[in-house]
C-alpha positions in Angstrom: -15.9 58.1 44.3 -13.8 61.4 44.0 -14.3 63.8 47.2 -15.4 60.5 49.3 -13.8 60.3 52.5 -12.3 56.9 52.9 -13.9 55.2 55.9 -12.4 53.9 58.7 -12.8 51.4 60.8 -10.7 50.4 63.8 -9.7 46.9 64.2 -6.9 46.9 67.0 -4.4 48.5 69.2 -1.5 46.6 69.2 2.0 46.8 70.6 4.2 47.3 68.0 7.6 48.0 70.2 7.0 47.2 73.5 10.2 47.6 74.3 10.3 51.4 73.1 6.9 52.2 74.9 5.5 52.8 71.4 2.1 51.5 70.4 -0.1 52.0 67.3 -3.6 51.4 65.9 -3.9 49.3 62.7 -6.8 50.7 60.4 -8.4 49.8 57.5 -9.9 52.2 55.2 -12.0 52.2 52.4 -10.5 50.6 49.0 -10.9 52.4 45.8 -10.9 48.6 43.8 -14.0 47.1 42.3 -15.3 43.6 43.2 -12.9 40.7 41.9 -9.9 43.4 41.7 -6.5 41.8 42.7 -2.7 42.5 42.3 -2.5 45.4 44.3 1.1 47.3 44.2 1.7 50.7 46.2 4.1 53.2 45.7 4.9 56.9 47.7 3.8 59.4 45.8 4.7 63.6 46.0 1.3 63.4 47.4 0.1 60.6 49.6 -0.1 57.2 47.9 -0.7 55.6 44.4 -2.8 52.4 44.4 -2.9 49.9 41.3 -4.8 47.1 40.7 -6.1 44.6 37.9 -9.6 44.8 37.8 -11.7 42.2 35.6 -14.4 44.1 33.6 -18.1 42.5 34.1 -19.5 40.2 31.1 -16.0 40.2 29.5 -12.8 38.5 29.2 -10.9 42.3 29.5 -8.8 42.9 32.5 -8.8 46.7 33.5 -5.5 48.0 34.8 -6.7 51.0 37.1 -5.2 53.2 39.7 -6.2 55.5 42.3 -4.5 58.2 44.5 -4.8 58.3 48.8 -4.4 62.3 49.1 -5.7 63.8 52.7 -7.3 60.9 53.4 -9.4 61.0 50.4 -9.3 58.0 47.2 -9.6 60.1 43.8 -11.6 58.1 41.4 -10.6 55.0 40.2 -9.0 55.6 36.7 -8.5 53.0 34.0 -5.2 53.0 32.2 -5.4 50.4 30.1 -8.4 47.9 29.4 -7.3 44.7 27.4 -7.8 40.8 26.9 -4.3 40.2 26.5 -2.7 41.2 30.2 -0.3 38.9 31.4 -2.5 38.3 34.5 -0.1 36.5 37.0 -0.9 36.5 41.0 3.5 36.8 41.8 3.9 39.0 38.5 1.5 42.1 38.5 1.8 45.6 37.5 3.0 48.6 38.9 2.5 52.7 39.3 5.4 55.2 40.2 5.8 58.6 40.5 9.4 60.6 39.8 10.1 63.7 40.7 8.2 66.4 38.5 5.6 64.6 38.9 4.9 61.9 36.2 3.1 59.2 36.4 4.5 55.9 35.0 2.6 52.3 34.2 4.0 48.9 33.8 1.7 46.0 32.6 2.9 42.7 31.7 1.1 41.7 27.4 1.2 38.5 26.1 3.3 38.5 22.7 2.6 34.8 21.6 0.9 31.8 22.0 2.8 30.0 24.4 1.7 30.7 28.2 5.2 32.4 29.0 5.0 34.7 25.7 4.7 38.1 27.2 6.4 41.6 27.0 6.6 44.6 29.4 4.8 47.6 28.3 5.0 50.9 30.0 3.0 54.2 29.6 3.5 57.9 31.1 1.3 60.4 32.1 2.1 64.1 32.7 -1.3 65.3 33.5 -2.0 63.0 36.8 -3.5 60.0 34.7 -6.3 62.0 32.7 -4.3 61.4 29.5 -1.5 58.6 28.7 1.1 59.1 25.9 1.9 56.0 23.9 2.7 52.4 25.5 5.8 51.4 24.7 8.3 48.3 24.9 10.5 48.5 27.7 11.9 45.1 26.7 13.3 45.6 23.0 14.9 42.0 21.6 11.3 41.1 19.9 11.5 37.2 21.4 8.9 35.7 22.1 9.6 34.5 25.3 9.3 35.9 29.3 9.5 39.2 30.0 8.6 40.8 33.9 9.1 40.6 37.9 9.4 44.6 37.1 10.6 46.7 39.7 11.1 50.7 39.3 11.9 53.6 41.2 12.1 57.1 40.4 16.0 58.4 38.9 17.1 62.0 40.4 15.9 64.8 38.3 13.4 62.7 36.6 12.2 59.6 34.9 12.3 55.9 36.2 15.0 53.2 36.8 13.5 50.2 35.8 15.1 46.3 36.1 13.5 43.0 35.1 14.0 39.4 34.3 14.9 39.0 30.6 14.2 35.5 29.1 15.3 36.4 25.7 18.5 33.7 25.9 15.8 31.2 26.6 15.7 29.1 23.9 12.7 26.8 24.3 11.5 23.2 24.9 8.7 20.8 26.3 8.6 23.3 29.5 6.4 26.9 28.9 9.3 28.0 30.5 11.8 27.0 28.3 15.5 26.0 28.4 18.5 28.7 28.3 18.6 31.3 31.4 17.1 33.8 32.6 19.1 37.2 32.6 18.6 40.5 34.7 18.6 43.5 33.1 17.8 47.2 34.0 17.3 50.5 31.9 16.5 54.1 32.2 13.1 54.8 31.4 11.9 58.8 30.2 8.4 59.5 28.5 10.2 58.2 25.3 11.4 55.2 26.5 14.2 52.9 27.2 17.7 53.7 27.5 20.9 52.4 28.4 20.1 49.1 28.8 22.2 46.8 30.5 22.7 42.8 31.6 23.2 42.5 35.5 23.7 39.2 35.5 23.8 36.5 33.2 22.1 33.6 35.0 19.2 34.4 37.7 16.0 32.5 39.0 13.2 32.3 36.6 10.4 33.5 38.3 11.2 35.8 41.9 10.2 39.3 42.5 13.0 41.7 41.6 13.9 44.4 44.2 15.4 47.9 43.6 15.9 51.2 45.9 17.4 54.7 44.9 20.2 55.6 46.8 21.8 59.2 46.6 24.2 57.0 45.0 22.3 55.3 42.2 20.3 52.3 42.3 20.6 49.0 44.0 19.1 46.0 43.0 18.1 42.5 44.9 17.3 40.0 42.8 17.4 35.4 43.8 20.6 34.7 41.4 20.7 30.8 40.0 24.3 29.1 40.6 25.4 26.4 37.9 24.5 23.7 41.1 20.9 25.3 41.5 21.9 27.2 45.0 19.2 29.8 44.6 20.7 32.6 47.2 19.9 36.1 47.5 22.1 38.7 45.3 22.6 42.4 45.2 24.2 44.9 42.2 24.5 48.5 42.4 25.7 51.3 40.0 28.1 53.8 40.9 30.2 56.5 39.2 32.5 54.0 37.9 29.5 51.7 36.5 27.8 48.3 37.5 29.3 46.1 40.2 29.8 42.3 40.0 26.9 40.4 41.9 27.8 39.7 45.0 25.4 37.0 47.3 23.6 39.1 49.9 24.0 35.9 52.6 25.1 32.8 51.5 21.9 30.9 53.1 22.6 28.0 50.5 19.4 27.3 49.4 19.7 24.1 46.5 16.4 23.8 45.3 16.2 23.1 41.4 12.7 25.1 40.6 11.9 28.4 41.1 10.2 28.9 44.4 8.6 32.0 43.2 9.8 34.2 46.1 11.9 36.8 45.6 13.4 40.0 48.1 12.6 43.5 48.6 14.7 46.7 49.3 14.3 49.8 50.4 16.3 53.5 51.5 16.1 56.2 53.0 19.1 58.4 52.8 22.2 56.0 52.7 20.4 53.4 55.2 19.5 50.5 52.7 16.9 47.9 54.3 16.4 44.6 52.7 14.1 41.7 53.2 14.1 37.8 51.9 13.0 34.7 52.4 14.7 31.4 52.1 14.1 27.7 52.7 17.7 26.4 53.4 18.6 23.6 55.1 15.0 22.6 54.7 14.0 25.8 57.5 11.8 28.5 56.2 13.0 32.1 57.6 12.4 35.7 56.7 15.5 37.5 56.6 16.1 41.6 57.0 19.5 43.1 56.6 21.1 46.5 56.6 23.7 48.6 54.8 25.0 51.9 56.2 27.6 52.8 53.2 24.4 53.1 50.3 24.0 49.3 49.5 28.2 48.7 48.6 28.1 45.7 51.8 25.0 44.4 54.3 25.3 44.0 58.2 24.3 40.7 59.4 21.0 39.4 58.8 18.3 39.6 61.4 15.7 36.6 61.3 12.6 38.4 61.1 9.5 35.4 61.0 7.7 33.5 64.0 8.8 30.3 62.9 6.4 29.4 59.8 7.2 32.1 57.2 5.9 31.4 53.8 7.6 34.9 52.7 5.9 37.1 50.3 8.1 39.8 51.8 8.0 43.5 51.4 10.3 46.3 53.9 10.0 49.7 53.9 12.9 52.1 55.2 12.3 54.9 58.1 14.2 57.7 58.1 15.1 56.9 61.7 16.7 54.0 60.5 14.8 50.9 61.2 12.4 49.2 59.1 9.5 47.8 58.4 8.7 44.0 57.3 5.8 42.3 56.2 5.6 38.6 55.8 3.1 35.6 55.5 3.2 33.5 58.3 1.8 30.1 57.9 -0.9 29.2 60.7 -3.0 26.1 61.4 -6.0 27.3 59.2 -3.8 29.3 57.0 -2.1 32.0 57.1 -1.7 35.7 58.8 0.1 38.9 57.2 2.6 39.8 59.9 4.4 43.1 60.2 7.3 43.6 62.6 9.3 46.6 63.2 13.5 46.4 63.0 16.1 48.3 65.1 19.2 50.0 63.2 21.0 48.2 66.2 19.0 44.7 65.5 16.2 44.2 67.8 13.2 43.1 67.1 9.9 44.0 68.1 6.5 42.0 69.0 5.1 41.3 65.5 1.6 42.2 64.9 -0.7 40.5 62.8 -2.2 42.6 59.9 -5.1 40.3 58.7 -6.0 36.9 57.8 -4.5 35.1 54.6 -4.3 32.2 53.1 -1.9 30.1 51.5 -3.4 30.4 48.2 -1.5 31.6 44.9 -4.7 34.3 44.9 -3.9 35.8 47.9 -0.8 37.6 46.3 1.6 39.5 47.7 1.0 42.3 50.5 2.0 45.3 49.5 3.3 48.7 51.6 4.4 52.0 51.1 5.4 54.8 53.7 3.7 58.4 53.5 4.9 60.8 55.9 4.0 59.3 59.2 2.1 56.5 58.1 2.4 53.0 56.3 -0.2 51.8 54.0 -0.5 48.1 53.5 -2.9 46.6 50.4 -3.3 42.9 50.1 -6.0 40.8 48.3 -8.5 38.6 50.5 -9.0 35.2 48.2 -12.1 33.4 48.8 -13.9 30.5 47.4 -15.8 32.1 45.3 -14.5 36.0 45.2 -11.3 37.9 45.4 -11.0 42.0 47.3 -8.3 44.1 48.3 -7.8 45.6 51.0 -6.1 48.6 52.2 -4.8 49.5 55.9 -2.6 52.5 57.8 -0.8 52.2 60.0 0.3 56.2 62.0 4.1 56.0 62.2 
C-alpha cells in the first residue's frame, strides 16, 4: 500500500460555524486497516498523522497490533508491531501510538498476565527507526499483581520521551467480581526507550474502568481522569504537575453524578500553548450531557462548562485544541435507529456552533470510541463501523 494515494471521496459540505461565515467539507479517505480491524487511536505526529489499530489475523486466534503513517496525503504501509494471542482486546481500552520530539515512536498494548478476565499488564515498546525495528517490550506497570492494568493515555515530555498515566488496580484485592474489591488508583510515570520512571500515585481512589485524559502544557502535564468519592459520586477530576510537584485532585465540575458502577466513559484534554480544552460526559440528575471547558492559566483552574450535545449524548468524547483557541468536540449522539458521531466546534468566548454529523454509529460496545487528531490545518477523525456480521474503520479530514 506504500506510495498509494489515499482516495477521497466527498460526502458533504456542511456548515460548521454559521455564525463566523466558515464552512468546510467532511472527507473520507482511504483507511490503511485490514478487514475486521477495530480500536483505532490517532495521534499528531512531526509528520502528518499516526494511525493504530488491532487487527485479527485470518485462520487464527492472534490479534495484530499495526500502525500506519498519513504523510502528504499518502498511508505508508501498514506495519505490524506486535502479533500475539494474548492482547487484552477491550472495545473502551485499546492501544495507543505517539510520537515525542526526536522522533520516536512509542507503543502501548494492553497483555493478559493471568487467568482471570481482568488479569492484564501494560506493555510498551520504542522505535527509533520509524517502526522498521522495535527495541524490547517492557512493563510500564511494575507491582507484578495480577490484577487490571490500562485506560493509558500518553503524550510526548519536552526534550524527549513520553508522559504516560493509567489506572493501577494493584490495591485491588479480589472477590466473586473479575473486577475485584479494593480501588482503583491513578498513577503516571516518565517513560524513555528504557522505561519507567518516576512513578507516582495521583489519586488514591478513581473509577474502575473510564478513559484517562492527559495534555502537555509548557507547564507539565495535566491529567483528567472520572475520580470515585466514598458515596459513589463519580465526577470529573483534574491533577497537574508543576515546579513544586503534583497537585491535589481537584473536581473539574461538581455535576454530582451517584451512580455505583462504572459507566465506562471517561474525559479527554487537550492544549495548545497555555489554552487547555477539556471534554466529558455525565449522566447527573438522571440527564445525559457532553460537557467542554477551558483553562487559560495551563490547566491550574477551568472556565465554566459549555454543554456541548444535542440533547441525547451517549459520550464517547474526544476534543482537540486550535491554536486559535477554540476547540474541537466529538461525541455520540443517540438517534432513533441509533446513533450519529457529532462534531461541533467551540468559541474561546463560549459559543457554539451548528454541529455536524460525522457518520452513522451505533450504540454498540463495537463501535468504539471516535478518535481525532489535528495536523496542521486539518482534523482527522477514525472510528470503527460495527455490523452484524463485520467490523471497519474509517478515517475522515476535515481542512481546518
Amino acid at each position: 500500500m506504500s506510495g498509494r494515494r489515499a482516495t477521497v471521496f466527498l460526502i458533504g459540505v456542511l456548515a460548521l460555524a454559521a455564525c463566523r461565515g466558515e464552512r468546510a467539507a467532511i472527507e473520507t479517505i482511504l483507511s490503511p486497516a485490514g478487514a475486521g480491524a477495530a480500536e483505532p487511536f490517532l495521534s499528531p505526529a512531526r509528520e502528518g498523522v499516526l494511525l493504530s489499530w488491532l487487527e485479527p489475523v485470518e485462520g487464527t486466534e492472534r490479534h495484530a497490533l499495526r500502525f500506519a503513517r498519513l504523510r502528504n496525503g499518502e498511508w505508508s504501509s501498514p506495519i505490524t508491531v506486535a502479533e500475539r494471542d494474548d492482547f487484552f482486546v477491550n472495545w473502551a481500552d485499546f492501544p495507543s501510538i505517539v510520537e515525542d520530539e526526536k522522533g520516536v515512536l512509542f507503543v502501548h498494548w494492553l497483555q493478559k498476565s493471568g487467568p482471570k478476565s481482568y488479569d492484564y499488564d501494560i506493555r510498551m515498546a520504542t522505535s527509533s527507526d520509524g517502526g522498521t525495528s522495535w527495541d524490547e517490550p517492557f512493563l510500564l506497570n511494575r507491582d507484578g499483581r495480577k490484577a487490571e492494568h490500562g485506560f493509558v493515555s500518553v503524550a510526548a515530555v519536552p526534550g524527549g520521551g513520553v508522559g504516560a498515566t493509567w489506572l493501577d488496580g494493584r490495591n485491588m484485592t479480589g472477590s466473586d467480581h473479575d473486577h475485584g474489591g479494593g480501588d482503583m488508583t491513578l498513577r503516571y510515570a516518565t517513560v524513555d526507550a528504557a522505561g519507567p520512571v518516576d512513578e507516582v500515585e495521583l489519586d488514591p481512589r478513581v473509577c474502575e474502568c473510564c478513559a484517562t485524559g492527559m495534555t502537555m502544557t509548557a507547564g507539565g502535564p495535566v491529567i483528567v481522569y472520572r475520580d470515585r468519592s466514598d458515596d459513589e459520586i463519580r465526577d470529573i477530576s483534574f491533577v497537574r504537575r508543576t515546579t513544586t510537584g503534583w497537585s491535589e485532585p481537584k473536581p473539574l465540575r461538581r455535576d454530582g453524578w451517584k451512580i455505583a458502577a462504572c459507566p465506562v466513559n471517561g474525559p479527554q484534554i487537550d492544549s495548545a500553548g497555555s489554552r487547555v480544552a477539556t471534554a466529558w460526559f455525565t449522566a447527573a440528575d438522571e440527564t445525559q450531557r457532553v460537557y467542554a471547558a477551558f483553562s487559560d492559566d495551563g490547566g491550574a483552574t477551568f472556565g465554566e462548562a459549555v454543554v456541548v450535545d444535542e440533547g441525547k449524548p451517549a459520550g464517547r468524547v474526544d476534543i482537540v485544541a486550535l491554536d486559535s483557541g477554540d476547540a474541537i468536540v466529538t461525541w455520540l449522539e443517540q438517534t432513533p435507529s441509533g446513533a450519529e458521531i457529532r462534531l461541533r466546534r467551540i468559541g474561546r468566548d463560549g459559543i457554539v456552533t451548528p454541529s455536524v454529523k460525522v457518520a452513522d454509529s451505533s450504540m454498540a460496545r463495537g463501535s468504539g470510541f471516535p478518535r481525532i487528531a489535528r495536523s496542521g490545518r486539518d482534523l482527522y477523525i477514525a472510528w470503527t463501523e460495527q455490523s452484524t456480521d463485520s467490523r471497519r474503520i474509517h478515517v475522515a479530514r476535515m481542512p481546518l
